[in-house]
MMTF fields as JSON, N, C-alpha, C and O atoms, coordinates in Angstrom:
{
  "mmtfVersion": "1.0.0",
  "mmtfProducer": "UNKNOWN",
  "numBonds": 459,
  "numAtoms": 460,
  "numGroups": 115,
  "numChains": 1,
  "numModels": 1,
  "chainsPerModel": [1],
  "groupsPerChain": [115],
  "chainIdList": ["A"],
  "bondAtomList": [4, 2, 8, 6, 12, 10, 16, 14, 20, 18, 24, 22, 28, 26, 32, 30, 36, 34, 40, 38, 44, 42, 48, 46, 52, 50, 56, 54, 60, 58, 64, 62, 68, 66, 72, 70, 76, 74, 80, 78, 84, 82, 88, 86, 92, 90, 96, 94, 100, 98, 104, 102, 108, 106, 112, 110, 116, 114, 120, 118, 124, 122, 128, 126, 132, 130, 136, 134, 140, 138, 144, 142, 148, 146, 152, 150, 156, 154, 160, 158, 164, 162, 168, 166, 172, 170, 176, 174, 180, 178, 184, 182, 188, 186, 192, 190, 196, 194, 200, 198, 204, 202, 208, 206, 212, 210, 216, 214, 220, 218, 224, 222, 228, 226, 232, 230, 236, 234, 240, 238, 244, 242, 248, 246, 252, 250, 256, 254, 260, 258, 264, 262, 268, 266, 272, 270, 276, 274, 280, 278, 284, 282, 288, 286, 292, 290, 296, 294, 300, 298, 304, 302, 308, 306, 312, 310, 316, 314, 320, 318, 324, 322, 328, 326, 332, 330, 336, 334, 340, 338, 344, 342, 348, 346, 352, 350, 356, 354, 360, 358, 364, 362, 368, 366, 372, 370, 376, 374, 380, 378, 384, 382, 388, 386, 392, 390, 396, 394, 400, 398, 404, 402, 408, 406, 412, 410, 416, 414, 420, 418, 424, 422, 428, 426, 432, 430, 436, 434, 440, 438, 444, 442, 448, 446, 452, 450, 456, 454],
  "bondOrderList": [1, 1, 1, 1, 1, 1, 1, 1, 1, 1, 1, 1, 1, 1, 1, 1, 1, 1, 1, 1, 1, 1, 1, 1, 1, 1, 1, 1, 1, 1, 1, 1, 1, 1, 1, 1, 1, 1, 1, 1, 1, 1, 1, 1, 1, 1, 1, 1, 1, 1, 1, 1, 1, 1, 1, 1, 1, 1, 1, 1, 1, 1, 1, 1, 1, 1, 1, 1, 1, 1, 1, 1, 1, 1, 1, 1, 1, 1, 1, 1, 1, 1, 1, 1, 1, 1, 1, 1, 1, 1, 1, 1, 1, 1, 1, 1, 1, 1, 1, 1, 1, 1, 1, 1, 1, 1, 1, 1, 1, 1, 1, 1, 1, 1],
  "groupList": [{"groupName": "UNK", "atomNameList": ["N", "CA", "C", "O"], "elementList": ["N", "C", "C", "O"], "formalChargeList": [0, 0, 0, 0], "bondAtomList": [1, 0, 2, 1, 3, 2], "bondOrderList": [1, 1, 2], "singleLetterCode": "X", "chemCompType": "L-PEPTIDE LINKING"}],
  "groupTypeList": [0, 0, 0, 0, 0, 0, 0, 0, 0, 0, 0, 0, 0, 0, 0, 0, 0, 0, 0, 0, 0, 0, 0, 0, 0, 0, 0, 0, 0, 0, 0, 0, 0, 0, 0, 0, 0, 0, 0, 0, 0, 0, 0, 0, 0, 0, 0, 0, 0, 0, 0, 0, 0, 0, 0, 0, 0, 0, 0, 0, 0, 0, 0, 0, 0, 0, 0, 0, 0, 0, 0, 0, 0, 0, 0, 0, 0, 0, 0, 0, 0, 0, 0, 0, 0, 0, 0, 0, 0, 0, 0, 0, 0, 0, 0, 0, 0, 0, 0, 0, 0, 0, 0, 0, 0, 0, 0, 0, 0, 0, 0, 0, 0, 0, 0],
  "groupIdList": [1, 2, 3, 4, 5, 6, 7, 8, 9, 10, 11, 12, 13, 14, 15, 16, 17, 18, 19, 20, 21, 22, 23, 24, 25, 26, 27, 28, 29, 30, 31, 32, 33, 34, 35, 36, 37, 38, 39, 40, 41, 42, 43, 44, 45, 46, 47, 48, 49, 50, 51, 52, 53, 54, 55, 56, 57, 58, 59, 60, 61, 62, 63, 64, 65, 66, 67, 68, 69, 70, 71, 72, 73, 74, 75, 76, 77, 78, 79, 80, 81, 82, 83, 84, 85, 86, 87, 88, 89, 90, 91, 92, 93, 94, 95, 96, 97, 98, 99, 100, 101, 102, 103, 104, 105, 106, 107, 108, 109, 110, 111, 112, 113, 114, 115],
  "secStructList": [7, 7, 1, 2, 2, 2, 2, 2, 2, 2, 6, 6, 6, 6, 7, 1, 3, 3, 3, 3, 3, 3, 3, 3, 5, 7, 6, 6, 7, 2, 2, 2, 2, 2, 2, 2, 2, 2, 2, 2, 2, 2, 2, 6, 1, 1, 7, 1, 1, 5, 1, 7, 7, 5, 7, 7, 5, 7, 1, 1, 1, 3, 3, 7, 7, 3, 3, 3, 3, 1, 1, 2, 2, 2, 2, 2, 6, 6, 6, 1, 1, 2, 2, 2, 2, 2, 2, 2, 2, 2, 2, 2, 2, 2, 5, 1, 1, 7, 7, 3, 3, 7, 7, 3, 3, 7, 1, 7, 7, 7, 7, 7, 7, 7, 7],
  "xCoordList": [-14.759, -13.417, -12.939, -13.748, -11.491, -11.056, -10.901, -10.995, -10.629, -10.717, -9.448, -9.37, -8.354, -7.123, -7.071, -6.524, -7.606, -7.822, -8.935, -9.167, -9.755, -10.709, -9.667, -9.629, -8.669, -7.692, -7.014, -6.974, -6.276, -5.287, -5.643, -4.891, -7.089, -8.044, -8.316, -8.479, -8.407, -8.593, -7.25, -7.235, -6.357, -4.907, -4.412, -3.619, -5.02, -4.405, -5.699, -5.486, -6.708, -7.343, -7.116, -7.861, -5.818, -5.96, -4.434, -3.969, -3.557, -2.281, -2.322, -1.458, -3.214, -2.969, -2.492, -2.12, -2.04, -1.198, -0.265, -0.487, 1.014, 1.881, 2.96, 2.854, 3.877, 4.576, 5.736, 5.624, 7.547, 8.527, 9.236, 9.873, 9.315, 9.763, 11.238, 11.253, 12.228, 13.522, 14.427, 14.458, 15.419, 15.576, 17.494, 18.044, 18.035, 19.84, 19.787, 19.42, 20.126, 20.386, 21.672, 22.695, 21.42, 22.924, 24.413, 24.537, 24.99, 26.102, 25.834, 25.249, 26.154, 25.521, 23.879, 23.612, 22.926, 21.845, 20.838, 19.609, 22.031, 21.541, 20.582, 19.485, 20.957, 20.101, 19.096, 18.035, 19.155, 18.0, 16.613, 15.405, 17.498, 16.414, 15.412, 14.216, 16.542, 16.033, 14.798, 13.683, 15.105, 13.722, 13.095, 11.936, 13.121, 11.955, 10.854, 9.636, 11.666, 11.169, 10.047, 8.845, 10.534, 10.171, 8.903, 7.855, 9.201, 7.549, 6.951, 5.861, 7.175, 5.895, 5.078, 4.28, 5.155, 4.603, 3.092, 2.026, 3.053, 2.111, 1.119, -0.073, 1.864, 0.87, -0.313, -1.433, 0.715, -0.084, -0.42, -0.159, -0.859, -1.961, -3.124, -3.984, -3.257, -4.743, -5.06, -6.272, -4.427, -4.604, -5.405, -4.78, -6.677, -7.046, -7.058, -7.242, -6.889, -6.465, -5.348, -5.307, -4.125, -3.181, -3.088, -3.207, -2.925, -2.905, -1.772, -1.992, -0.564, 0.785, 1.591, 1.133, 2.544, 3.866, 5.131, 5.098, 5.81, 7.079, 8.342, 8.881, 8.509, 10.172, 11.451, 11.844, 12.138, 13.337, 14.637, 14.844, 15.271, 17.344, 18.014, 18.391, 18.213, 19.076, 20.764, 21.46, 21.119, 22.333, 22.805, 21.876, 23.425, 24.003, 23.018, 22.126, 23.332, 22.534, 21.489, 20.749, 21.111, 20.237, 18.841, 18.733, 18.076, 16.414, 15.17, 14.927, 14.317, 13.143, 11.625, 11.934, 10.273, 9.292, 8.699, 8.848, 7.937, 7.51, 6.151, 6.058, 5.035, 3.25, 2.419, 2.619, 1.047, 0.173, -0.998, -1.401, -1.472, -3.409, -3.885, -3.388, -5.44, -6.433, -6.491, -7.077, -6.059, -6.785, -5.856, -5.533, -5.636, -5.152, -5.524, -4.712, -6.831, -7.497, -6.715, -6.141, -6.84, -6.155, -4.504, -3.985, -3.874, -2.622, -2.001, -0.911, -3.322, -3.385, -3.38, -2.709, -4.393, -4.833, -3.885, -3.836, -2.964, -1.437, -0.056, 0.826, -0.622, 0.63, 0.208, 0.992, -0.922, -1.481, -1.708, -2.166, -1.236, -1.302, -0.227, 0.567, -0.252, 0.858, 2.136, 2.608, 2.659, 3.901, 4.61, 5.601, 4.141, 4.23, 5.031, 6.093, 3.688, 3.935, 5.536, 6.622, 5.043, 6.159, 8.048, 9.087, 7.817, 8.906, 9.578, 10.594, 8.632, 9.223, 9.62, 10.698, 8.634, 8.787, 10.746, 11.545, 11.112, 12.272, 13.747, 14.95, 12.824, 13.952, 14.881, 15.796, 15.208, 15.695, 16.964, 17.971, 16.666, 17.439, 18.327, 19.478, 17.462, 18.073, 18.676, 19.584, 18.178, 18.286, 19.285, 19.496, 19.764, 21.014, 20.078, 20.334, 19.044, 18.421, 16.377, 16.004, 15.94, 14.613, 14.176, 15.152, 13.367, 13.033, 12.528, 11.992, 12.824, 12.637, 11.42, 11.411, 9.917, 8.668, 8.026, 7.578, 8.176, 7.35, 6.068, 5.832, 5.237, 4.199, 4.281, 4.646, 3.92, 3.923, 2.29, 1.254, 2.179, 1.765, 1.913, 2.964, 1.266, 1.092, 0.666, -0.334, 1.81, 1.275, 0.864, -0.153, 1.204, 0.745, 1.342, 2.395, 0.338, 1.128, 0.63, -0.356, 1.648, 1.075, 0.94, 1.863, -0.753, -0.765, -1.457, -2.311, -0.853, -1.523, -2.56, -2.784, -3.085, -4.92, -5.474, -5.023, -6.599, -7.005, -7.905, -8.107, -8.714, -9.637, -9.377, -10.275],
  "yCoordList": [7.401, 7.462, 6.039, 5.234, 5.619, 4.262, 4.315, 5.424, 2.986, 2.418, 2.936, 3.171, 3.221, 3.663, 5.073, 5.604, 5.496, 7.044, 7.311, 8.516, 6.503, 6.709, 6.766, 7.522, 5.497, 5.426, 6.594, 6.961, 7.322, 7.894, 9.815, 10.576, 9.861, 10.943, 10.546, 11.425, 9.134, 9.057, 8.984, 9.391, 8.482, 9.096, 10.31, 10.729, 10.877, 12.606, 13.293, 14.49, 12.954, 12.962, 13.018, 13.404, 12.501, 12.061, 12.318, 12.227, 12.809, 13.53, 14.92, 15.173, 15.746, 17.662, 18.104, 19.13, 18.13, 19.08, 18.389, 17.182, 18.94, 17.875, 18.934, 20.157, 18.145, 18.785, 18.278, 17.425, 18.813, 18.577, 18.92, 19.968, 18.333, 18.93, 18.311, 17.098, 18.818, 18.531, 19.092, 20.281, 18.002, 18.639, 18.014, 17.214, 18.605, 18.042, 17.884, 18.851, 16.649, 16.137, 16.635, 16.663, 17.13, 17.406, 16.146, 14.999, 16.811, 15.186, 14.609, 15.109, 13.244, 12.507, 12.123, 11.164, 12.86, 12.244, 11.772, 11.709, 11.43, 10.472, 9.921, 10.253, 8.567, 7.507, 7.953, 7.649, 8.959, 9.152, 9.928, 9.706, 11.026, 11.271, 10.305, 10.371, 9.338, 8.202, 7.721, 7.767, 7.223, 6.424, 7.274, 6.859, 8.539, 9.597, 9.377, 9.203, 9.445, 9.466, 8.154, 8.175, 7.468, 5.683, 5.492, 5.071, 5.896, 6.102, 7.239, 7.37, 7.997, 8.976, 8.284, 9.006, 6.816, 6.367, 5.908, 6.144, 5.477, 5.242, 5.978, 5.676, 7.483, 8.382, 9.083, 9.537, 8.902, 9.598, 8.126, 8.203, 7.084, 6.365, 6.354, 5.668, 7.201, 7.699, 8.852, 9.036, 9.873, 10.932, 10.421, 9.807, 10.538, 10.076, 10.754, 10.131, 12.199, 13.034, 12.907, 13.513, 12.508, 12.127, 10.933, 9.761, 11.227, 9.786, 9.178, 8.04, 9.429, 9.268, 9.433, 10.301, 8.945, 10.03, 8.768, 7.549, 9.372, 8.971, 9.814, 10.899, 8.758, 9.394, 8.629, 7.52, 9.877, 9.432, 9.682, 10.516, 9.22, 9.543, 9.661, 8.724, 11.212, 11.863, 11.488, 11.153, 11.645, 11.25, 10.713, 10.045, 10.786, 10.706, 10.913, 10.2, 12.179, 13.561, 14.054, 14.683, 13.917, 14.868, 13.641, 12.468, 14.542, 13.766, 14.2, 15.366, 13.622, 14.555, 13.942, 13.024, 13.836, 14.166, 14.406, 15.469, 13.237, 13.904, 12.94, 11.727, 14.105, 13.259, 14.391, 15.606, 13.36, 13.637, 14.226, 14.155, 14.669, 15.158, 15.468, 15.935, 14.956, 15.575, 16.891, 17.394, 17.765, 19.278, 19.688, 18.945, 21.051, 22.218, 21.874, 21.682, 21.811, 21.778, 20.312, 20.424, 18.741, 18.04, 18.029, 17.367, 18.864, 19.525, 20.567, 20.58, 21.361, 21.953, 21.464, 21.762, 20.378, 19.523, 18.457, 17.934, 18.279, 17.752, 18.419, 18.207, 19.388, 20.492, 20.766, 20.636, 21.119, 20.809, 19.832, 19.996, 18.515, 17.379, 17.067, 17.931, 15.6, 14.635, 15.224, 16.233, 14.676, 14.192, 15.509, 15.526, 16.899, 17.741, 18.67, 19.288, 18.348, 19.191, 18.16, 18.536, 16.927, 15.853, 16.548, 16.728, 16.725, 17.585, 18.618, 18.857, 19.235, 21.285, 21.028, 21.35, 20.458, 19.779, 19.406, 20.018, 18.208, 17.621, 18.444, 18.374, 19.297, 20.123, 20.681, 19.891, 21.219, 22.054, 20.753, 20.73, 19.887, 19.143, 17.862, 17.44, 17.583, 16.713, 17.266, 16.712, 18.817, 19.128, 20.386, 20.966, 20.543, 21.654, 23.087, 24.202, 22.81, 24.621, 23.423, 22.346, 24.518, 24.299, 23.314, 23.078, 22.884, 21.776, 23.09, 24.171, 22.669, 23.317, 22.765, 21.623, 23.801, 22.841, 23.745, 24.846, 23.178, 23.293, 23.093, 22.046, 24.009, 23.693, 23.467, 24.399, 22.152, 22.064, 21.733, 21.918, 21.403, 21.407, 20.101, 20.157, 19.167, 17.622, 18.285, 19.003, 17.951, 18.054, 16.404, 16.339, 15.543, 13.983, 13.246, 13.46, 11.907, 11.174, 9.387, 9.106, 8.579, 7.517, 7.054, 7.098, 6.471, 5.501, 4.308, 3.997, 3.643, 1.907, 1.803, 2.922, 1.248, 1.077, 0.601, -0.452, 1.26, 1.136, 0.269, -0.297, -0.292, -1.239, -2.991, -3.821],
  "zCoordList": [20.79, 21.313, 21.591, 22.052, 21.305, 21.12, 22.724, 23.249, 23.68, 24.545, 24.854, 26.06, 24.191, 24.407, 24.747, 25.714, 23.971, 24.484, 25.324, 25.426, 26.008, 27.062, 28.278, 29.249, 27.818, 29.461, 30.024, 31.199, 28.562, 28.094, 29.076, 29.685, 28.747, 29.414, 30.718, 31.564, 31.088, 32.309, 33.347, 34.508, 32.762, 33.206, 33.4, 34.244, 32.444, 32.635, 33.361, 33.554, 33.719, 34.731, 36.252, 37.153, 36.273, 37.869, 38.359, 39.495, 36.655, 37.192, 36.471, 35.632, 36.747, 36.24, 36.89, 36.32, 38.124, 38.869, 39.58, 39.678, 40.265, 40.702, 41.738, 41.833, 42.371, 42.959, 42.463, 41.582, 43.057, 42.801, 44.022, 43.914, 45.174, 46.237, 46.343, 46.556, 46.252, 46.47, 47.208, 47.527, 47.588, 49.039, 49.226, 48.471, 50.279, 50.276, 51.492, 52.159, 52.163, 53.503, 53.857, 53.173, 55.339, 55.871, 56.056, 56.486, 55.668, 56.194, 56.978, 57.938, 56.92, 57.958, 58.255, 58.98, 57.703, 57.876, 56.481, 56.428, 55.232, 54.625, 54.758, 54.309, 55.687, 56.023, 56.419, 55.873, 57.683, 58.207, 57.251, 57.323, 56.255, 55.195, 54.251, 53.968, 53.89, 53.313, 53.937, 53.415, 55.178, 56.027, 56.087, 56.08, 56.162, 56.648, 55.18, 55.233, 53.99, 52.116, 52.32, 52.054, 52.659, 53.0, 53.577, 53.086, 54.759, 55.631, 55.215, 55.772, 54.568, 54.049, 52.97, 52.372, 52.572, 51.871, 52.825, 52.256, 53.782, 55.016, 54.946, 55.015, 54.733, 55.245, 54.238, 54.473, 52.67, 51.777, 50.877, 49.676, 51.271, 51.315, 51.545, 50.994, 52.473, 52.995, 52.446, 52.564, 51.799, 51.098, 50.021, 49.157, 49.874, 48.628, 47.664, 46.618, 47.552, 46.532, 46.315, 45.244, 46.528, 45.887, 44.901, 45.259, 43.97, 42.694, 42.489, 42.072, 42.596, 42.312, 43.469, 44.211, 43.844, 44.901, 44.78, 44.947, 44.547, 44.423, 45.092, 44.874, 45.99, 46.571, 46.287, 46.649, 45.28, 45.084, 45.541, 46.423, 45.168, 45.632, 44.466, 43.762, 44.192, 43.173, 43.194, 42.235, 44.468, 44.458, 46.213, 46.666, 46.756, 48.032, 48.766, 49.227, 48.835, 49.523, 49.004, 49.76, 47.561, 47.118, 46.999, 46.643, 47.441, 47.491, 47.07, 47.384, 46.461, 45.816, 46.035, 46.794, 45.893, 45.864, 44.481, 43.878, 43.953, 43.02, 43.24, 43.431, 43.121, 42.958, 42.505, 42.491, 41.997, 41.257, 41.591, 42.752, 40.939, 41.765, 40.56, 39.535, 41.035, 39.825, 39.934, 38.975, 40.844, 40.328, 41.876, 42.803, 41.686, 42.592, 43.987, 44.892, 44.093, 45.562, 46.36, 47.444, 45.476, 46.025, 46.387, 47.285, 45.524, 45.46, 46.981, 47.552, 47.227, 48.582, 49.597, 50.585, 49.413, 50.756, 51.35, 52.464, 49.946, 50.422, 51.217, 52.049, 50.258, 51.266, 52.616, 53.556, 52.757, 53.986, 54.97, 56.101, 54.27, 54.967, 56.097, 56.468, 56.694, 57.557, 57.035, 57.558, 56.109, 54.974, 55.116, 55.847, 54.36, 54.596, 55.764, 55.829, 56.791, 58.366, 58.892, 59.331, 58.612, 59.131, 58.384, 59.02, 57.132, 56.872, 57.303, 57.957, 56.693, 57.344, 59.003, 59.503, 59.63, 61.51, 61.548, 62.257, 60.534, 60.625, 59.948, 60.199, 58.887, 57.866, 58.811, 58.581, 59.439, 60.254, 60.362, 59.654, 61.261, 61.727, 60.615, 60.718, 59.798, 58.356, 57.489, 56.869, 57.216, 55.529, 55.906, 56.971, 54.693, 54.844, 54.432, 54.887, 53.556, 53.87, 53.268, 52.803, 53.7, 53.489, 52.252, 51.541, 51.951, 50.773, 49.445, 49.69, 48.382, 47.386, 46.877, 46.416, 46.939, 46.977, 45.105, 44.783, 44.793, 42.964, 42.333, 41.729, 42.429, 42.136, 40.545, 39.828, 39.975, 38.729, 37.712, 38.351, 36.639, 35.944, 34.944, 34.306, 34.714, 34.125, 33.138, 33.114, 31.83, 30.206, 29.956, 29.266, 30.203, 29.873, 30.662, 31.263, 30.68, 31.757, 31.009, 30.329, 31.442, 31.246, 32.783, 33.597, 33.115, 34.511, 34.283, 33.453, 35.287, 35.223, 34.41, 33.948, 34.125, 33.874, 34.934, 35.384, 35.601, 36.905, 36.61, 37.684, 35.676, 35.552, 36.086, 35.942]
}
């Protein structure tokens, strides 16, 4: 197997399962959603089953969640995590209805080369 496709397996290794959590801030708490997206980076640092996480800004208001895991179980142990509880805890008060949470499925991925 070429060195390229050793990476290529070891990339899609470490993103098979994923989430898509997206979500609409109430008027007015924009900003505050934003910083909340921001510092959840802190927390799922220490998640070491998480491989990926990215928080983005769709539009104004609209905000999303998107990360990686090698397998289901690390996928759980996220939903179960800080980041998570720290949400659903704040939804009420930021978001105009509950976060739209997606359990997905990684057909390919390109990641860094960790070497």
């Amino acid at each position: 197997m070429s060195s390229q496709a050793q990476a290529a397996d070891s990339a899609d290794s470490q993103a098979k399962t994923a989430l898509w959590v997206a979500s609409d801030a109430k008027n007015g708490k924009e900003d505050e959603v934003a910083k909340f997206m921001i510092g959840g980076k802190a927390v799922v640092l220490d998640e070491p089953g998480t491989s990926n996480w990215f928080a983005v800004r769709l539009s104004k208001s609209r905000f999303a969640i998107f990360d990686t895991f090698p397998s289901e179980s690390e996928r759980d142990a996220h939903l179960s995590g800080k980041v998570a509880a720290a949400l659903m805890a704040k939804a009420p008060d930021m978001l105009q209805h509950p976060p739209s949470i997606q359990k997905i499925d990684v057909l390919a991925a390109k990641l860094p080369d960790t070497k």
